[in-house]
Structures are given as C-alpha cells and as structure tokens.
N, C-alpha and C positions, 0 to 999 in steps of 0.2 A: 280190870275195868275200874274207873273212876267217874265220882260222879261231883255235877259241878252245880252249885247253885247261882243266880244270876237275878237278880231286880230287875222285871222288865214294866215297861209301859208300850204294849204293842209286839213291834219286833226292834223295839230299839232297848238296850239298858238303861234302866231309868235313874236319874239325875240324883235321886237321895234315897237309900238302903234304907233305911226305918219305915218312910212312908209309901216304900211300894205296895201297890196290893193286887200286884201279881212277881210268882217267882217262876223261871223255867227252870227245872231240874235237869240237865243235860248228862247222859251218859257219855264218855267214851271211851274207846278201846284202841290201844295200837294210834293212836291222835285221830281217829275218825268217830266221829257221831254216830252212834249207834242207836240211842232215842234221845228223843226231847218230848216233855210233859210239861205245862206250862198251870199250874197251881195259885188259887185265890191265896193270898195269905188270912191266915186263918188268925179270928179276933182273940186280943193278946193283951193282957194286964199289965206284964213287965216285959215289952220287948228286949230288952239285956238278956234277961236268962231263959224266954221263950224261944229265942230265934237259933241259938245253939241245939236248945233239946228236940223241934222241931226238922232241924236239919239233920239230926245226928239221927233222928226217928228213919230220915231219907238215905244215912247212909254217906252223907257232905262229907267231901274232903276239903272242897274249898269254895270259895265265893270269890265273883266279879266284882268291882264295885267302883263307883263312879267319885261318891264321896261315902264314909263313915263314921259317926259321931263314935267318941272314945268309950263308950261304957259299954256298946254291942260289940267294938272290935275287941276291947279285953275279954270278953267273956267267949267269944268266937275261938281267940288264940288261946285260951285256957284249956277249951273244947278240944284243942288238937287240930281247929279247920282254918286252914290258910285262906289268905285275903291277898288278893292280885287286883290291882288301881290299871283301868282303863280310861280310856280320854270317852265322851258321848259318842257313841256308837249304835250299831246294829249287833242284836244278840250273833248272831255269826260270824261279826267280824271279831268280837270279844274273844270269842271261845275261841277261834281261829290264834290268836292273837297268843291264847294261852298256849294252847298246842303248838305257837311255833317260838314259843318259850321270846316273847317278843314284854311280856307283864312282868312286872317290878311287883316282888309282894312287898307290901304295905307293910312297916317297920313303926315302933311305939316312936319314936322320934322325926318319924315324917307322918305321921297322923292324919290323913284326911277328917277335915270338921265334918260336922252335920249340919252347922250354922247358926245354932240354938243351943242357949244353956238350957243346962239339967237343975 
C-alpha cells in the first residue's frame, strides 16, 4: 500500500502547495483507493522542513502538486518523497492520473515556482 499526499481546496488540487490548508492523505493498493482522509495543515514555522517530517509522520511516499516553490521540493526529495506535476484538476482525477502512470515527477531542472521569493 502507498500512500499519496495532495494540496486540496475542496475536491479540487489546489493551485499552490505551501499555502494549502487542506491535504488529502490518499491510500492506495493494487491502483485503487482504499481511503481518503482530508487533514487541516497543521501551523508551521519553517514549512521546508515541517512539510517532509509531517508527511513522513503519515507515512508519504509522494505528493501531487500543481506548483512547488524550490526549498520545500528539495527538502521533499531529500525526505525520499516523490513529487508528480499535475495540470488543475479534481483530487480523483490527480490520483487517477498517478495510478495510470499518466504524471511527470517533477525534476530539479524543470522546477515548478511558487511565485514568490524567499
């Protein structure tokens, strides 16, 4: 079983990974859903190195993500949890998306911004 994390706003993936404050925690087995838990992001000093050990607390092997600023995605891929670029979507069609091996993980050289310096 693996389990996936995802930035949502609703039932959609939301548009920027740092400022979500909601994550769904998606289980799957075998490429079907097994559960889904949908988690407040929990208040955070240095999201870079809170958002790996929180995930890693859940068990993340990887993360959706729409866009990602570079100092959460290095500390993400340091963690051992893969990062897969989705266009805006609905969290089902993401996860779908994952499991039908249709996501591009996310590469230090094509970088999705976050829009904002550090």
């Amino acid at each position: 079983m693996s389990i996936i994390a995802v930035p949502v706003d609703g039932d959609q993936v939301s548009d920027h990974f740092g400022h979500s404050k909601a994550f769904a925690f998606v289980k799957l087995e075998n490429g079907k859903i097994m559960e889904k838990e949908i988690l407040a992001t929990p208040p955070m000093q240095n999201r870079h190195d809170e958002f790996p050990m929180w995930f890693l607390s859940k068990e993340v092997e990887a993360v959706i993500v729409v866009r990602i600023g570079g100092g959460v995605f290095r500390t993400l891929k340091e963690s051992g949890i893969e990062i897969y670029k989705t266009n805006p979507t609905s969290l089902e069609s993401a996860v779908q998306g994952l499991v039908e091996k249709n996501l591009e993980q996310v590469q230090e050289d094509d970088l999705v911004s976050c829009g904002h310096k550090h």
